[in-house]
TORPA-4810 file (N, C-alpha, C, O; in nm, 3 decimals):
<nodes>
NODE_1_-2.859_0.844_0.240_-2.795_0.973_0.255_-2.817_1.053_0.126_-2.770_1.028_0.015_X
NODE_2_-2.916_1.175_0.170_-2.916_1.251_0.028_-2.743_1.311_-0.009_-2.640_1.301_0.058_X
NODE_3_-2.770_1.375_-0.142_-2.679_1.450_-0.179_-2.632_1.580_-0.103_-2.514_1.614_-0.101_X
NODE_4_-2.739_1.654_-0.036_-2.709_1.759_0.007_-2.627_1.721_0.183_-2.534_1.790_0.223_X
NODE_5_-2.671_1.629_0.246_-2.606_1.545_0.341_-2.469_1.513_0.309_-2.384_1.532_0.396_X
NODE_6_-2.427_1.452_0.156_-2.330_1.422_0.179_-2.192_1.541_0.138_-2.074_1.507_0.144_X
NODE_7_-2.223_1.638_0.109_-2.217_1.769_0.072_-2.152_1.840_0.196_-2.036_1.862_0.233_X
NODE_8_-2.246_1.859_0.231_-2.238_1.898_0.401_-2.115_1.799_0.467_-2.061_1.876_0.546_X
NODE_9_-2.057_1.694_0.474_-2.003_1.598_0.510_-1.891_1.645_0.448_-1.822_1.684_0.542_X
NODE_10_-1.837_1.663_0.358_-1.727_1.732_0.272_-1.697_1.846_0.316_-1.584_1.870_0.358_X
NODE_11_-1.757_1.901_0.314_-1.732_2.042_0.406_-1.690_2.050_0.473_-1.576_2.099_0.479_X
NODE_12_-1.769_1.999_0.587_-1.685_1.967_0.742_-1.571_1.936_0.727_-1.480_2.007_0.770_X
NODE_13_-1.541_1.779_0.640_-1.414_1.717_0.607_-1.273_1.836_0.578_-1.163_1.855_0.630_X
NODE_14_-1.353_1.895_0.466_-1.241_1.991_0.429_-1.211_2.113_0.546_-1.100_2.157_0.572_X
NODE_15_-1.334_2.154_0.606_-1.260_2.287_0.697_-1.202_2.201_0.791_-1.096_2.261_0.812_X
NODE_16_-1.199_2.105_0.858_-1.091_2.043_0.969_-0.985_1.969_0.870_-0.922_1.901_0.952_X
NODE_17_-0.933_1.945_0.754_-0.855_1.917_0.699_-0.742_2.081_0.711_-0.626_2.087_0.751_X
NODE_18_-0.801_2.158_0.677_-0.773_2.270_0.631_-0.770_2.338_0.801_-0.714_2.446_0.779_X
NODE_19_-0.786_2.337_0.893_-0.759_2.380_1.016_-0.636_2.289_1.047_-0.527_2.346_1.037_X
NODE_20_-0.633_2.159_1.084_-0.522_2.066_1.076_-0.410_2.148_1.032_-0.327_2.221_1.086_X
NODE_21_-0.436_2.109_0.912_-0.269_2.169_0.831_-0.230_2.317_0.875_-0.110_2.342_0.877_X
NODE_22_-0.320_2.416_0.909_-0.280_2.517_0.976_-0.199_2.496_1.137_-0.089_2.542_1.167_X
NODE_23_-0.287_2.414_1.222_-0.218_2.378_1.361_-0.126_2.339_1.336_-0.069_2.326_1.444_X
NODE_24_-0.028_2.291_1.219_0.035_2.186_1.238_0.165_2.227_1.215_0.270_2.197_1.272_X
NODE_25_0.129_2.334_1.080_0.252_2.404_0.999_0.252_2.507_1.104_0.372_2.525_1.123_X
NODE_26_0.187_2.583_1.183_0.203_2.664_1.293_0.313_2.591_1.434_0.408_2.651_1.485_X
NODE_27_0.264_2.450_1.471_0.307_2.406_1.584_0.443_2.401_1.552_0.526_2.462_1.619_X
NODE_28_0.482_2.307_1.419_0.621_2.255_1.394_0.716_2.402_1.350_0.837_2.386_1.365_X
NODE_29_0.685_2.501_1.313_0.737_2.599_1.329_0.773_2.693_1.440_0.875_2.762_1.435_X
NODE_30_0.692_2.696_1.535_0.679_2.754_1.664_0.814_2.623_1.743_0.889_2.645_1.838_X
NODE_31_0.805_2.523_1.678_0.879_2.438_1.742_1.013_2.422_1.717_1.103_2.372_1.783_X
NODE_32_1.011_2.482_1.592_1.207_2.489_1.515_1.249_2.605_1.541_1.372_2.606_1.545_X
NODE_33_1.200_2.710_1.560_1.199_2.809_1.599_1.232_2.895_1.473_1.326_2.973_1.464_X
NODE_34_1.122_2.863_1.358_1.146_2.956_1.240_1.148_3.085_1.238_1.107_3.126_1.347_X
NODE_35_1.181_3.180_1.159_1.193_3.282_1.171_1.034_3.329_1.149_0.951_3.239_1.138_X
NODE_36_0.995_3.450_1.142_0.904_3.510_1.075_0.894_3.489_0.934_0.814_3.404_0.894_X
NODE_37_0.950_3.541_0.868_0.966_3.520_0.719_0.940_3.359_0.665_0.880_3.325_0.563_X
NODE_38_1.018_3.255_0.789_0.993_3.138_0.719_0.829_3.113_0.738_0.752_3.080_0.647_X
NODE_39_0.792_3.138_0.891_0.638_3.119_0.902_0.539_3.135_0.816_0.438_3.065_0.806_X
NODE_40_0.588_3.284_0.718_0.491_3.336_0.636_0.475_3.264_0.579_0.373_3.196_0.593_X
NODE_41_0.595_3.231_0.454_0.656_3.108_0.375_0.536_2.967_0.373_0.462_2.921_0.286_X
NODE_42_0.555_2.944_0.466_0.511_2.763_0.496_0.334_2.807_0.474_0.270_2.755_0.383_X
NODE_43_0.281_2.889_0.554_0.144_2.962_0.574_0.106_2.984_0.466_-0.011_2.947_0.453_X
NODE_44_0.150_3.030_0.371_0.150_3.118_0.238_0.132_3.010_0.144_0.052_3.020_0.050_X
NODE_45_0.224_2.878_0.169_0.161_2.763_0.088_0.102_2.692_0.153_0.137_2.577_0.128_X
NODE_46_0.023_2.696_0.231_-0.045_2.554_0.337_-0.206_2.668_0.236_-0.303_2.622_0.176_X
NODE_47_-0.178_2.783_0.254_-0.278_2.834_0.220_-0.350_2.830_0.091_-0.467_2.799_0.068_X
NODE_48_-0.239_2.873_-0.002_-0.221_2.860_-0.161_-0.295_2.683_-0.200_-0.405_2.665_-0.252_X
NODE_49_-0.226_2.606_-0.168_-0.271_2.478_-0.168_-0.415_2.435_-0.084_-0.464_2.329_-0.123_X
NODE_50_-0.482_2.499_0.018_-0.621_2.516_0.089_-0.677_2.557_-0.024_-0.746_2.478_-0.089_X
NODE_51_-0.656_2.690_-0.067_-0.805_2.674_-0.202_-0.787_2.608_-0.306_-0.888_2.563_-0.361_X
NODE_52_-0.646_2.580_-0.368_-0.645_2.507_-0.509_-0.741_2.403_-0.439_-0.841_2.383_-0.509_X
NODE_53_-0.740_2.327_-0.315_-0.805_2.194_-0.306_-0.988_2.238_-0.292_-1.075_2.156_-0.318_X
NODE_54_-1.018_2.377_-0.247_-1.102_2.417_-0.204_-1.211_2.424_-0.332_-1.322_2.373_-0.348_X
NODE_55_-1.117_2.519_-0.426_-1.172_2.558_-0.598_-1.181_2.354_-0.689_-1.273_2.308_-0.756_X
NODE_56_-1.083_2.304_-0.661_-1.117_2.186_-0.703_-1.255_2.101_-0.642_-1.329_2.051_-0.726_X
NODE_57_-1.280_2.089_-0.532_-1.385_2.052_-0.479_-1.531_2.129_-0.551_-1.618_2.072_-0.617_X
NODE_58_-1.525_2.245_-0.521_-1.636_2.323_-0.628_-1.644_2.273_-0.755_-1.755_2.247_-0.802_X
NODE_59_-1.528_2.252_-0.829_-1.510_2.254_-0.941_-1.589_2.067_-0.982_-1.683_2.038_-1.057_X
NODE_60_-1.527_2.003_-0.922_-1.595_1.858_-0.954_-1.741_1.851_-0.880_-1.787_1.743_-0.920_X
NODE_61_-1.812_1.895_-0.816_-1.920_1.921_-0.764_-2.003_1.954_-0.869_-2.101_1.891_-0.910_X
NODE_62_-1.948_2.076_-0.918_-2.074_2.151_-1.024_-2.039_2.060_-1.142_-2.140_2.046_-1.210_X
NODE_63_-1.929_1.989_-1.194_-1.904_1.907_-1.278_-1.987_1.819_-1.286_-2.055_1.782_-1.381_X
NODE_64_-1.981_1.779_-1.161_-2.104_1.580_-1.143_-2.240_1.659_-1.163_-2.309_1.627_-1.259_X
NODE_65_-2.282_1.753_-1.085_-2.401_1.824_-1.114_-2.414_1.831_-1.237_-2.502_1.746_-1.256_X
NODE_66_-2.381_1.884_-1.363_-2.388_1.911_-1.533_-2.433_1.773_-1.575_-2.514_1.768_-1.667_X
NODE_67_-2.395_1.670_-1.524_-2.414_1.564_-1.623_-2.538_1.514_-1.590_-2.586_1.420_-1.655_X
</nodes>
């Protein structure tokens, strides 16, 4: 498995990681019957936390790449 294969494999990983946690924080809210405001709330960090993990992934990528 080249590098760029396994690359590609991460990706995928992360956008259905990152779809997941959207269905999920959507379903269980739709299911408590949060308000609007809380929806934003939960969304707003499912999101916030999607790129910190997103920018970290870049970030150790081009890292291993340098050396």
């Amino acid at each position: 498995m080249s590098i760029f294969d396994s690359e590609i494999f991460v990706i995928i990983c992360v956008t259905g990681m990152i779809l997941f946690k959207f269905w999920s924080v959507w379903t269980v809210s739709n299911d408590s019957k949060a308000s609007r405001e809380g929806k934003l709330i939960f969304l707003g960090l499912i999101s916030g936390a999607s790129v910190f993990g997103i920018m970290a992934k870049l970030y150790i990528s081009m890292a291993m790449g340098l050396s």
